[in-house]
mmCIF file of the N, C-alpha and C atoms, coordinates in Angstrom:
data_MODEL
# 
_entry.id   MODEL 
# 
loop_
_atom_site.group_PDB 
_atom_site.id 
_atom_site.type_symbol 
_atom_site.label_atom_id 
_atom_site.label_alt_id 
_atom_site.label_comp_id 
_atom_site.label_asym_id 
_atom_site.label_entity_id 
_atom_site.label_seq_id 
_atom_site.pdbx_PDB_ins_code 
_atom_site.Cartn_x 
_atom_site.Cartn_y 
_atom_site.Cartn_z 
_atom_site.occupancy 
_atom_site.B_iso_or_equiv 
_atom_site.pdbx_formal_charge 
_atom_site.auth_seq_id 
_atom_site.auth_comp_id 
_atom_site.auth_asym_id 
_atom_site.auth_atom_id 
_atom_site.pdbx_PDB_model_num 
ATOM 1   N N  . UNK A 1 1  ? -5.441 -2.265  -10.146 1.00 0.00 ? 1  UNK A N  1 
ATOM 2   C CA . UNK A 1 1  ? -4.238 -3.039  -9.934  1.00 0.00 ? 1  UNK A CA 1 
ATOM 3   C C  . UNK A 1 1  ? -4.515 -4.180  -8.962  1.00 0.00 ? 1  UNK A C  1 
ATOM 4   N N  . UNK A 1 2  ? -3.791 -5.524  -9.201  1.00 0.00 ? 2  UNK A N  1 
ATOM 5   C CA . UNK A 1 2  ? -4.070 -6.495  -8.380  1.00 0.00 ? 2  UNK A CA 1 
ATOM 6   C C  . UNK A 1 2  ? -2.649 -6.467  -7.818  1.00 0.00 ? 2  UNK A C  1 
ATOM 7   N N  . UNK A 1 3  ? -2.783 -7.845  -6.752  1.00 0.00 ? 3  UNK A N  1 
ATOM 8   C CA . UNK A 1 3  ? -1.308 -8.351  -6.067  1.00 0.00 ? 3  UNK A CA 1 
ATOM 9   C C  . UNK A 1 3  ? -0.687 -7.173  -5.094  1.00 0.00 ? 3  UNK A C  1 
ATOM 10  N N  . UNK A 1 4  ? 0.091  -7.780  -4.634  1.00 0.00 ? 4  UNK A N  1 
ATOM 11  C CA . UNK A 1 4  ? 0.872  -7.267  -3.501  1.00 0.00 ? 4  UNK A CA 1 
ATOM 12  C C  . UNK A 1 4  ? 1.805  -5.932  -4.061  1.00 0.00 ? 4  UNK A C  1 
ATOM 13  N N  . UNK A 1 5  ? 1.367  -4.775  -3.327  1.00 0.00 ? 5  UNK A N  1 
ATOM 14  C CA . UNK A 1 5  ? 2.801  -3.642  -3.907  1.00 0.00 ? 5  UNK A CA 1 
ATOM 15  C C  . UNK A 1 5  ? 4.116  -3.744  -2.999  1.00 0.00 ? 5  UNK A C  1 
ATOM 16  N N  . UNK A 1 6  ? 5.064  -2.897  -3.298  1.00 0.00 ? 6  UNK A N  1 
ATOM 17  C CA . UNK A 1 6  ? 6.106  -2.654  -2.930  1.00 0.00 ? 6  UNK A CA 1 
ATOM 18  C C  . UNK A 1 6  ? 6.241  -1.237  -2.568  1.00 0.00 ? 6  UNK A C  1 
ATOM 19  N N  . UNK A 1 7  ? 6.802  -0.916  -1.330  1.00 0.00 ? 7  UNK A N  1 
ATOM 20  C CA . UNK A 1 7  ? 6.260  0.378   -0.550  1.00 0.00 ? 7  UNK A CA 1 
ATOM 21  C C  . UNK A 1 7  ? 7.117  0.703   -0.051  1.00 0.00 ? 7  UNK A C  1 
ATOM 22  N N  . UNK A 1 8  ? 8.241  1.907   0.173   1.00 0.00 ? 8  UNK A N  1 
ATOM 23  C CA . UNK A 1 8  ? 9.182  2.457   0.695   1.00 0.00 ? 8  UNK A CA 1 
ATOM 24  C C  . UNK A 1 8  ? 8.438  3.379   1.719   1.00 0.00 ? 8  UNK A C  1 
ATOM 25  N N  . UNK A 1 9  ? 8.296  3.115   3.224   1.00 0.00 ? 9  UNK A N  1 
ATOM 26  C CA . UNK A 1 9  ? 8.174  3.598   4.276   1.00 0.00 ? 9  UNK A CA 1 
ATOM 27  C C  . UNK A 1 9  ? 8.895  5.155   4.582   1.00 0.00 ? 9  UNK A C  1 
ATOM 28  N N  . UNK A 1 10 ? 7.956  6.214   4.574   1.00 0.00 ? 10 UNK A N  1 
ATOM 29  C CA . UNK A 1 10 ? 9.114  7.521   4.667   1.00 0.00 ? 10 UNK A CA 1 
ATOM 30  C C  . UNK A 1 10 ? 8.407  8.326   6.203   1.00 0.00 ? 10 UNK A C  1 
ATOM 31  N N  . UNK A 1 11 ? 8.567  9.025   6.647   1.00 0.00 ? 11 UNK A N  1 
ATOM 32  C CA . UNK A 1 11 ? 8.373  9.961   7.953   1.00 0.00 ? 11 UNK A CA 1 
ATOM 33  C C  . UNK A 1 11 ? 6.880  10.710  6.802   1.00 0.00 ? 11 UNK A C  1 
ATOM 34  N N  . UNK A 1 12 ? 5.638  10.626  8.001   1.00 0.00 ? 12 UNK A N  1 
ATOM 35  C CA . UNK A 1 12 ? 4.258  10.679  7.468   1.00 0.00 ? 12 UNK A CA 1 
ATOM 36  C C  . UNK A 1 12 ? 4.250  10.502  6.108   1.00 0.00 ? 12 UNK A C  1 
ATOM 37  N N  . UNK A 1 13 ? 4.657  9.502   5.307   1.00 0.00 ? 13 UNK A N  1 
ATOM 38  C CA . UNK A 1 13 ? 4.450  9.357   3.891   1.00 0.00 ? 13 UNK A CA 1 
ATOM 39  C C  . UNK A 1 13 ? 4.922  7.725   3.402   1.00 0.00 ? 13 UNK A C  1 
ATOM 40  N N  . UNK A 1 14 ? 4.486  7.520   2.232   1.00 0.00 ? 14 UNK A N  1 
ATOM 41  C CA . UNK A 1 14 ? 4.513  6.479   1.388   1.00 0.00 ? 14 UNK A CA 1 
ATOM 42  C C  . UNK A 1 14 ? 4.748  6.893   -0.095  1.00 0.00 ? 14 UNK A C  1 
ATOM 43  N N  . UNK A 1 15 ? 5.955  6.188   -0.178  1.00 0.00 ? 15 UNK A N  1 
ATOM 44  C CA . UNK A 1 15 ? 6.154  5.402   -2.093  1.00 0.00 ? 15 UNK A CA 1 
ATOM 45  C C  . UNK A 1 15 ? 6.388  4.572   -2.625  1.00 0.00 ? 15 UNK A C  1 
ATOM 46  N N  . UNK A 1 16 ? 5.103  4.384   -3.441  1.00 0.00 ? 16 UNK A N  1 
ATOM 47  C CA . UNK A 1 16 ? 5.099  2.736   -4.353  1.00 0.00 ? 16 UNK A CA 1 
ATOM 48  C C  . UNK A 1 16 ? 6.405  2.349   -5.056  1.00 0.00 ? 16 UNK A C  1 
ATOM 49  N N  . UNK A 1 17 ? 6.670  1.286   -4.766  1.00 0.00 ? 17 UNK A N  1 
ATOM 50  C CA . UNK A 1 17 ? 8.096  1.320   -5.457  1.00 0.00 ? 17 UNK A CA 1 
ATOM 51  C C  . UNK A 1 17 ? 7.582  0.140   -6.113  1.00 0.00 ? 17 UNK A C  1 
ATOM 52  N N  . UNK A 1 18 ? 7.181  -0.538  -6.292  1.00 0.00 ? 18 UNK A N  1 
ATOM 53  C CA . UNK A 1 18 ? 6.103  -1.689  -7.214  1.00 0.00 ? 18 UNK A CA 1 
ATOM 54  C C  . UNK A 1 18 ? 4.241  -1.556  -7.284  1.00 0.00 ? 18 UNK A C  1 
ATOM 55  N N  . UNK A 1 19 ? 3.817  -1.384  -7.801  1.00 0.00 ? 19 UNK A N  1 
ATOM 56  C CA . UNK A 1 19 ? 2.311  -1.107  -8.127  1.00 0.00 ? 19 UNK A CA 1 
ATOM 57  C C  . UNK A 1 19 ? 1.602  -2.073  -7.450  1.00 0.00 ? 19 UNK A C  1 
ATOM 58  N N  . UNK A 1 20 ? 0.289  -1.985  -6.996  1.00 0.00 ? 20 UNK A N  1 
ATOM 59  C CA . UNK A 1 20 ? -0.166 -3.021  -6.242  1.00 0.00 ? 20 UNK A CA 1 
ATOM 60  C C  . UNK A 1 20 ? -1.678 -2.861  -5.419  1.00 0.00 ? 20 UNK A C  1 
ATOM 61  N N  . UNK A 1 21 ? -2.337 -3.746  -4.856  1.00 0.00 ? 21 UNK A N  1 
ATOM 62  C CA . UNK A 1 21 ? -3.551 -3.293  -4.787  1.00 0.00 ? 21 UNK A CA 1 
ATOM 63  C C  . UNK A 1 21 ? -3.709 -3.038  -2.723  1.00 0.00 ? 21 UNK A C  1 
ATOM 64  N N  . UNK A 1 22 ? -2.449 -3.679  -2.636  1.00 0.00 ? 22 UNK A N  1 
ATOM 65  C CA . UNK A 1 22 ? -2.786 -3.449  -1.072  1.00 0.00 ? 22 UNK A CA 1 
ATOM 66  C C  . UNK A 1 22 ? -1.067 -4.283  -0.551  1.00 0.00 ? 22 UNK A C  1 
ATOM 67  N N  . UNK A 1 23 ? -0.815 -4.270  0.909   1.00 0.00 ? 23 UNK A N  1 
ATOM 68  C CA . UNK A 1 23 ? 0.268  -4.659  1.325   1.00 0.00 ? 23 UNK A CA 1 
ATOM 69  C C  . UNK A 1 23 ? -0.231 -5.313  2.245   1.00 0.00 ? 23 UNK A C  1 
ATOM 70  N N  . UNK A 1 24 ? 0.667  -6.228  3.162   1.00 0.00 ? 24 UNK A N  1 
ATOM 71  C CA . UNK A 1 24 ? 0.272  -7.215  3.888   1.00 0.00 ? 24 UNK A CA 1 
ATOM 72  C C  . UNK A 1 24 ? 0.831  -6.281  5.611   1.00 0.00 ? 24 UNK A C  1 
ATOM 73  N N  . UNK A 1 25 ? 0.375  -6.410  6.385   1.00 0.00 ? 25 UNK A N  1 
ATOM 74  C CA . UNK A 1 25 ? 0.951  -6.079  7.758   1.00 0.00 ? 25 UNK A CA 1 
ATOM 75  C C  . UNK A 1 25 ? 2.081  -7.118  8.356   1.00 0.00 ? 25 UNK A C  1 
ATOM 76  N N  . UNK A 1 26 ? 2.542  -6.497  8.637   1.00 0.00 ? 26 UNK A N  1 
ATOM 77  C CA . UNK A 1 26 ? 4.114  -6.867  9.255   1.00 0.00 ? 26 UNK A CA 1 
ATOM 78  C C  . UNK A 1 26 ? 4.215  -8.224  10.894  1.00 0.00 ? 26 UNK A C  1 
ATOM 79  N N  . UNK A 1 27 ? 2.978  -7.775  11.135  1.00 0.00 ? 27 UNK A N  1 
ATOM 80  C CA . UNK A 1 27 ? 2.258  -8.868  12.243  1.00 0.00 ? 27 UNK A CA 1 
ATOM 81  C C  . UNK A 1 27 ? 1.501  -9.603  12.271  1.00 0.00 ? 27 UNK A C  1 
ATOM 82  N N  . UNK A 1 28 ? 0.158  -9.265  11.227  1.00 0.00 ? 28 UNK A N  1 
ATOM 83  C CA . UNK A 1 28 ? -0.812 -10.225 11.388  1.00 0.00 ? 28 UNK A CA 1 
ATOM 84  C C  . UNK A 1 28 ? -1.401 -10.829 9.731   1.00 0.00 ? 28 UNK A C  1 
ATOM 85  N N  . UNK A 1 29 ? -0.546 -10.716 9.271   1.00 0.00 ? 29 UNK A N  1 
ATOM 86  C CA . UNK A 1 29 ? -0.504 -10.885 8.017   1.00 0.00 ? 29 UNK A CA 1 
ATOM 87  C C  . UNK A 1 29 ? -1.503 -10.449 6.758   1.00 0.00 ? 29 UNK A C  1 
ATOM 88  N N  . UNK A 1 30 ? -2.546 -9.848  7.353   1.00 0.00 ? 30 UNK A N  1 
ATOM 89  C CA . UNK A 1 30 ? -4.212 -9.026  7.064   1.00 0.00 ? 30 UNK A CA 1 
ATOM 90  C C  . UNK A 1 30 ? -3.406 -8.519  5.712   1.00 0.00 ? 30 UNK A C  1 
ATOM 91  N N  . UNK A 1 31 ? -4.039 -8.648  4.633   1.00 0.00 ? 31 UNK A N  1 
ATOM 92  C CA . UNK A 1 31 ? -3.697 -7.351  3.652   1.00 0.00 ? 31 UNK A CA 1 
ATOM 93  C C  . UNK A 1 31 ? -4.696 -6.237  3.831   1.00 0.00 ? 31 UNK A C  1 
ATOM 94  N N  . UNK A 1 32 ? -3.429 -5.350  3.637   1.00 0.00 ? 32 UNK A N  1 
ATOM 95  C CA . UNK A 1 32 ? -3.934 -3.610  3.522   1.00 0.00 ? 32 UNK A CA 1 
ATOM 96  C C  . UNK A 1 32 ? -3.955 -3.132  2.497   1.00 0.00 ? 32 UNK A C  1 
ATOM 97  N N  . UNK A 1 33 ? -5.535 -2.552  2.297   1.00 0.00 ? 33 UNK A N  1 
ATOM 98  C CA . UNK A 1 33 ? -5.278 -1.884  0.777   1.00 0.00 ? 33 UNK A CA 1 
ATOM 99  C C  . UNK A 1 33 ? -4.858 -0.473  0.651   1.00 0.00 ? 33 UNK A C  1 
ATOM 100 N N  . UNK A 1 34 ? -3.852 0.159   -0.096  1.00 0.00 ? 34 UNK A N  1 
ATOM 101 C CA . UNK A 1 34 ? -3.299 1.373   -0.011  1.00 0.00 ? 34 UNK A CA 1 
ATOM 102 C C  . UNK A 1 34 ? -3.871 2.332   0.251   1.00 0.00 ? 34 UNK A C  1 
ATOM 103 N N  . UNK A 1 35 ? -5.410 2.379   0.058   1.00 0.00 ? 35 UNK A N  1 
ATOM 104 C CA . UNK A 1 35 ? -5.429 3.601   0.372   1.00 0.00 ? 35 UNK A CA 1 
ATOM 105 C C  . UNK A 1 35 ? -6.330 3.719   1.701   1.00 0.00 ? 35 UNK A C  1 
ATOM 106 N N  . UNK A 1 36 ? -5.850 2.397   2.430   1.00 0.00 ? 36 UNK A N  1 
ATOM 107 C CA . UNK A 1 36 ? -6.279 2.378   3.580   1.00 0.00 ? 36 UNK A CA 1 
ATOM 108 C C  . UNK A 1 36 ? -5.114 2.423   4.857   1.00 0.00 ? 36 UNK A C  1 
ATOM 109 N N  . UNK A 1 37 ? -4.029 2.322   4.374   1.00 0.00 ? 37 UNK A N  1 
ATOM 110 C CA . UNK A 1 37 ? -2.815 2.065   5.472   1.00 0.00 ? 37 UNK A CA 1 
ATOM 111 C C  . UNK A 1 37 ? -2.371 3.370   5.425   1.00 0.00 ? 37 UNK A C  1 
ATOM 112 N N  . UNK A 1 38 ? -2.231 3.514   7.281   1.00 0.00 ? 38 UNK A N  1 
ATOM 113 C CA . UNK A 1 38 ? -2.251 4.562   8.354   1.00 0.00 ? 38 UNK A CA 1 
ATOM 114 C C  . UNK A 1 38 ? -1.465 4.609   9.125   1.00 0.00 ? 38 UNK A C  1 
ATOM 115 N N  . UNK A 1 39 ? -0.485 3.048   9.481   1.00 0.00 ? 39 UNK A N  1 
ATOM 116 C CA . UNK A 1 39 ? 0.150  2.698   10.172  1.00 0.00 ? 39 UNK A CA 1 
ATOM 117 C C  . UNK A 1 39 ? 1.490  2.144   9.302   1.00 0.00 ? 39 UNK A C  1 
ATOM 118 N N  . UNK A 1 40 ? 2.621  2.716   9.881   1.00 0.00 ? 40 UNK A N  1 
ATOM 119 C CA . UNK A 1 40 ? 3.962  2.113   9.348   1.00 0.00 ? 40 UNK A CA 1 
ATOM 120 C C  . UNK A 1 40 ? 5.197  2.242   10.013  1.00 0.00 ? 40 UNK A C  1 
ATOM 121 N N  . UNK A 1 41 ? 5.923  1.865   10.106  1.00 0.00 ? 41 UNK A N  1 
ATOM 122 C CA . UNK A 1 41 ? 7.943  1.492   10.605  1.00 0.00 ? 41 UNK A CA 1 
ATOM 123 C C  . UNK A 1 41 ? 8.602  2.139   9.480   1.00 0.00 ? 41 UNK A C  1 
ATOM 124 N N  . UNK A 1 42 ? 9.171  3.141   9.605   1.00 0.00 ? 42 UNK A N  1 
ATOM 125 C CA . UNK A 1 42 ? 10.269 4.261   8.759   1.00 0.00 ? 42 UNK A CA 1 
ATOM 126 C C  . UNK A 1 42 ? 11.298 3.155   9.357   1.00 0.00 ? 42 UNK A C  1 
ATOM 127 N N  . UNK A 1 43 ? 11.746 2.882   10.537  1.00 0.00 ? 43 UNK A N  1 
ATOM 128 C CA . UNK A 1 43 ? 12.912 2.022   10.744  1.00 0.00 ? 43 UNK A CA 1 
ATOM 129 C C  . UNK A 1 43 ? 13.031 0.416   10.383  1.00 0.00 ? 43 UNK A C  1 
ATOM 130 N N  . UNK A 1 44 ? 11.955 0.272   10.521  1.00 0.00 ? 44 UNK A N  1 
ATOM 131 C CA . UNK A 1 44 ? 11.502 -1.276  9.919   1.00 0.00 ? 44 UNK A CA 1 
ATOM 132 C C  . UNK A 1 44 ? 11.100 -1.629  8.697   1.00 0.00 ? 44 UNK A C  1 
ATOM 133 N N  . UNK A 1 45 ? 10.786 -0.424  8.413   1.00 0.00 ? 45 UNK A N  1 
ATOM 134 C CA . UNK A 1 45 ? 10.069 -0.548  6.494   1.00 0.00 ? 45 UNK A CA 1 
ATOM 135 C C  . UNK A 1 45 ? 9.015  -1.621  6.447   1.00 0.00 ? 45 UNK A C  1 
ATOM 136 N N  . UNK A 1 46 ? 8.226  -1.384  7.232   1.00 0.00 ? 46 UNK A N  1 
ATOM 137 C CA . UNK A 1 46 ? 6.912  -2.406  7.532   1.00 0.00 ? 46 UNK A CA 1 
ATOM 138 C C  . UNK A 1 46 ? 5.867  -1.667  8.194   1.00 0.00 ? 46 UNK A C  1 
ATOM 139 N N  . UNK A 1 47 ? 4.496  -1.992  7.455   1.00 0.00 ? 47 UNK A N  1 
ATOM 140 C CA . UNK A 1 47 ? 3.393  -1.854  7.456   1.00 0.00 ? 47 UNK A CA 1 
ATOM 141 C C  . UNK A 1 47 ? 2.744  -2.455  8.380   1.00 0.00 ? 47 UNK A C  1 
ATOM 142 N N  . UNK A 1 48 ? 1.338  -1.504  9.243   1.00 0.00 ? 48 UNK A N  1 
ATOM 143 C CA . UNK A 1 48 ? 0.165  -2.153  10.436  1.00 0.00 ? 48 UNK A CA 1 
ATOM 144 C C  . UNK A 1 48 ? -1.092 -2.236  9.990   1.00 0.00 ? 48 UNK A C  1 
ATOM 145 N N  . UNK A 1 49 ? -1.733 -2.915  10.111  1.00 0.00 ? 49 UNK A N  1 
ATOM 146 C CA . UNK A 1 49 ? -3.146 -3.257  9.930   1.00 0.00 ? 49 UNK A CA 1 
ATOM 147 C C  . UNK A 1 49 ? -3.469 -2.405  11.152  1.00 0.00 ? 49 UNK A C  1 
ATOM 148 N N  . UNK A 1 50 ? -3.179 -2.258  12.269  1.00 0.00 ? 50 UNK A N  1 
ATOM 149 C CA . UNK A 1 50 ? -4.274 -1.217  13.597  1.00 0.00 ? 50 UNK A CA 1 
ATOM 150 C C  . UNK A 1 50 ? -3.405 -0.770  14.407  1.00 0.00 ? 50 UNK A C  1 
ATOM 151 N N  . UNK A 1 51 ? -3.668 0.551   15.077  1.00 0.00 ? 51 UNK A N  1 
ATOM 152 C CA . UNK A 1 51 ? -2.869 0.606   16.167  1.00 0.00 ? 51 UNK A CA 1 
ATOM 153 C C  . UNK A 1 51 ? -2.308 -0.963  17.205  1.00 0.00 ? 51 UNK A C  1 
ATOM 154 N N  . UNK A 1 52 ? -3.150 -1.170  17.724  1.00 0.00 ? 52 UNK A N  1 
ATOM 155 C CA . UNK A 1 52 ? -3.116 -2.624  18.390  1.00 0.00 ? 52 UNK A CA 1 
ATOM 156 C C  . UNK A 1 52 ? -1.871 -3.209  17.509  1.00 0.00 ? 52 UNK A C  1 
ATOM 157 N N  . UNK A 1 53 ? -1.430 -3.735  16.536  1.00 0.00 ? 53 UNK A N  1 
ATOM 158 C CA . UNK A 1 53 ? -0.519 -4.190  15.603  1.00 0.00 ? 53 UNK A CA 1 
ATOM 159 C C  . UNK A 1 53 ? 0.474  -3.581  15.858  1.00 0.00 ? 53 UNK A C  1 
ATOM 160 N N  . UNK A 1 54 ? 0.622  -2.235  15.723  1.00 0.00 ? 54 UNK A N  1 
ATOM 161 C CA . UNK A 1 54 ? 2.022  -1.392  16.290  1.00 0.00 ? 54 UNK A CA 1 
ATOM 162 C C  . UNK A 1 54 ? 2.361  -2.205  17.639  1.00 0.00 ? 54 UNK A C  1 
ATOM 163 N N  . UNK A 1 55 ? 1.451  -1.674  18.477  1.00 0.00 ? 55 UNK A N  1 
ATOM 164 C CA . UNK A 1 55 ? 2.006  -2.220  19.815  1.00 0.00 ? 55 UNK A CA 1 
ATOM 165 C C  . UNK A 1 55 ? 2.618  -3.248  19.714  1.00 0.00 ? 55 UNK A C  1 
ATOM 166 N N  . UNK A 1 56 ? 1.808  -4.251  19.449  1.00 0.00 ? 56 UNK A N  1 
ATOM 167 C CA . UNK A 1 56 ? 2.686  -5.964  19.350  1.00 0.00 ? 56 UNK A CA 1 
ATOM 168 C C  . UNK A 1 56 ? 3.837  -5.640  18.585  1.00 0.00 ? 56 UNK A C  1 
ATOM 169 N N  . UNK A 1 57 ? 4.275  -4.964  17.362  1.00 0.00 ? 57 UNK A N  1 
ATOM 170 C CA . UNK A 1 57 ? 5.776  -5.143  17.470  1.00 0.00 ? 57 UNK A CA 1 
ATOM 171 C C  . UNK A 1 57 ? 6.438  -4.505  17.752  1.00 0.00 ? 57 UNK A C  1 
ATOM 172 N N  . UNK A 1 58 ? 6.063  -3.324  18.729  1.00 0.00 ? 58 UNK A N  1 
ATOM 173 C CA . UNK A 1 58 ? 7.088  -2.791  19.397  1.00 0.00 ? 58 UNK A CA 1 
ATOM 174 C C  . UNK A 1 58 ? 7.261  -3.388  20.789  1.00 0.00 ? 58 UNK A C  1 
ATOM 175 N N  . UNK A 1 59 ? 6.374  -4.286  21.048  1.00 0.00 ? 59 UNK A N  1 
ATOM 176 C CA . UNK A 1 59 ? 6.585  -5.351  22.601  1.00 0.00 ? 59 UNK A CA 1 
ATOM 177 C C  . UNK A 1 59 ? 7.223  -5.663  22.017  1.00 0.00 ? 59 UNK A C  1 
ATOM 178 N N  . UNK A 1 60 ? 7.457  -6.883  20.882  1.00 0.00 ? 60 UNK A N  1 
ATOM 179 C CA . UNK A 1 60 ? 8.541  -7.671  20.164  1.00 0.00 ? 60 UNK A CA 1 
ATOM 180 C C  . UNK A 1 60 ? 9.663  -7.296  19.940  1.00 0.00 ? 60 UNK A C  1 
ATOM 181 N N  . UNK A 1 61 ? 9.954  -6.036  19.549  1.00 0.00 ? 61 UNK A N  1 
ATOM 182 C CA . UNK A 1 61 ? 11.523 -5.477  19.333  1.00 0.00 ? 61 UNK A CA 1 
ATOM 183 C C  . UNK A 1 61 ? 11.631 -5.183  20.748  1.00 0.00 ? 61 UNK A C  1 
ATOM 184 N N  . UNK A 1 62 ? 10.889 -4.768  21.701  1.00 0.00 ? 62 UNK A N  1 
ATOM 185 C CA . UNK A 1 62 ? 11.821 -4.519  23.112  1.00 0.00 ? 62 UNK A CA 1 
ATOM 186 C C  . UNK A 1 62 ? 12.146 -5.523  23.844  1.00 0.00 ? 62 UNK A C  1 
ATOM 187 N N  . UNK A 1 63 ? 11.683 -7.191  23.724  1.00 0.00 ? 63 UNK A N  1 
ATOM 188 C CA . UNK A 1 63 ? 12.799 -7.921  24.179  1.00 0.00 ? 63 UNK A CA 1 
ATOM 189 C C  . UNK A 1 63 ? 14.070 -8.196  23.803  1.00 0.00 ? 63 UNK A C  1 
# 
């Protein structure tokens, strides 16, 4: 599969809700390929490329 999927964020889990070869991170715009993303926002419904990436947007939502 090529292109960007569509990914419903769940508590330790993921579902494709569009087919796809990887997703983009929510901060640094890096695409992630699925069966490499480890990092995600259940409240944000957004995907991390690294720990480091989490952090930055959780500095960002706490201002």
């Amino acid at each position: 599969m090529d292109g960007e999927a569509e990914v419903k964020y769940l508590d330790g889990d993921f579902r494709v809700v569009r087919p796809g070869a990887y997703v983009r991170c929510a901060v640094t715009g890096v695409p992630i390929p699925l069966e490499e993303l480890k990092y995600w926002s259940v409240d944000l419904q957004e995907p991390y490329v690294s720990p480091e990436a989490v952090l930055q947007r959780l500095k960002s939502e706490a201002r």
